[in-house]
C-alpha positions in Angstrom: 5.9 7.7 -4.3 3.9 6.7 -7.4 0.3 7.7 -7.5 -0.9 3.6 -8.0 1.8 3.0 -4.6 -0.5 6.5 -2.8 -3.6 4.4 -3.6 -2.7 1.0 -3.0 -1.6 2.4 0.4 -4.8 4.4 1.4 -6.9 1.3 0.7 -4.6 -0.7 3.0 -5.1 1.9 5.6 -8.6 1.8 5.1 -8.7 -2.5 5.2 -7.3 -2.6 8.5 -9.5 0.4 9.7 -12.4 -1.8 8.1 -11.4 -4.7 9.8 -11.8 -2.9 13.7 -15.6 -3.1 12.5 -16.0 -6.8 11.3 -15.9 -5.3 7.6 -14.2 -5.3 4.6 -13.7 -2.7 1.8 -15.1 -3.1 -2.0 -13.2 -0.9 -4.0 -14.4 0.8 -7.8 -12.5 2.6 -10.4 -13.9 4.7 -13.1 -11.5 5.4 -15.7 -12.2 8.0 -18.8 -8.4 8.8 -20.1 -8.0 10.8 -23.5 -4.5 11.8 -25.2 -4.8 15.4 -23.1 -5.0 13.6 -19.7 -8.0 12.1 -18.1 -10.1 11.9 -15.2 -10.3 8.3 -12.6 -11.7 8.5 -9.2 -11.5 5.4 -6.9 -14.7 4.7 -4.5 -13.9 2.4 -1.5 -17.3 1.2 0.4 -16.8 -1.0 3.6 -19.5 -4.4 3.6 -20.0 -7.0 5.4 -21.3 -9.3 3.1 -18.3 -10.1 1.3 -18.8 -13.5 -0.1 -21.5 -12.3 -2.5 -20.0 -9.1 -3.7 -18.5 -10.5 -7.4 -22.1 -12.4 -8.1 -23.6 -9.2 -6.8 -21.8 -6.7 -9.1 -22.1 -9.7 -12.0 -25.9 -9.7 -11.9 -26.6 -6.3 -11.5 -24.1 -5.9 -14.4 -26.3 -8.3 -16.5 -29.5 -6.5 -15.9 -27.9 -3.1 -17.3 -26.3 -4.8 -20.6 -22.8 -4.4 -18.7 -20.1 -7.1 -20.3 -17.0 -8.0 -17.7 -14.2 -9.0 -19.5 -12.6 -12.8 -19.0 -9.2 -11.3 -18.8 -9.6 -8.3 -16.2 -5.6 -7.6 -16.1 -4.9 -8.0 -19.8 -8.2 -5.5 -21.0 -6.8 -3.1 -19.0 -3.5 -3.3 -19.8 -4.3 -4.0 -23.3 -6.3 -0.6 -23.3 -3.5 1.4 -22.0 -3.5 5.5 -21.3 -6.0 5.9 -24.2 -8.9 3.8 -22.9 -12.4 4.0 -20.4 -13.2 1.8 -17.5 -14.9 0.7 -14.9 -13.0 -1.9 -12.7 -14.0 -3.8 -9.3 -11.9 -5.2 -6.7 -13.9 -7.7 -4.8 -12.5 -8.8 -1.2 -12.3 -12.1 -2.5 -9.5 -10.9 -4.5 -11.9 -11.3 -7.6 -11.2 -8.2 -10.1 -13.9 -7.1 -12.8 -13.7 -5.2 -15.6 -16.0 -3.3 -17.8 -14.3 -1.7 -21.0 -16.9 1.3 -21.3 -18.3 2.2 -24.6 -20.7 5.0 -24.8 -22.7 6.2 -21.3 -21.9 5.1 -18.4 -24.2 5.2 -15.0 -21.8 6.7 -12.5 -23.3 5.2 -9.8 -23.8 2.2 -11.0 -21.1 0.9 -8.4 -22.4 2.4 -5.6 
């Protein structure tokens, strides 16, 4: 099993565990990957409040200078092994990405 298939299947454990409690998961990735390897950790947080979580993440995004990118799917692939991110999967099915540049406030996800 490929790492992405480990993941994908841990945060479809954790949906359906979510679910038993009215709630649904918001998952974030930070991604800082160099030529010698890298280092991405993936932060799942269980809401209730799911129809506001993209605006939510956009606004508070805004107020910190953070730019999404139109095309979430195509930065990141267009950035490859070499680049940093931070990424959002919204349970809308709405995906947001932030090519980082410089600092970046860990727990600005949480």
């Amino acid at each position: 099993m490929t790492i992405i298939a480990e993941v994908e299947a841990y945060k479809s454990a954790l949906r359906a565990c979510y679910a038993s409690y009215n709630a649904v998961p918001v998952t974030f990735e930070v991604g800082r990957l160099t030529g010698r390897g890298g280092h991405a950790h993936v932060q799942v947080v269980p809401i209730e409040l799911k129809d506001t979580v993209a605006q939510s993440f956009r606004a508070a995004g805004q107020a910190k200078d953070i730019d999404w990118e139109a095309e979430p799917e195509r930065a990141l692939a267009k950035i490859g092994a070499g680049g940093n991110y931070f990424k959002v999967e919204c349970p809308d099915g709405t995906k947001l990405v932030h090519l980082l540049k410089g600092n970046f406030d860990l727990q600005f996800g949480r």
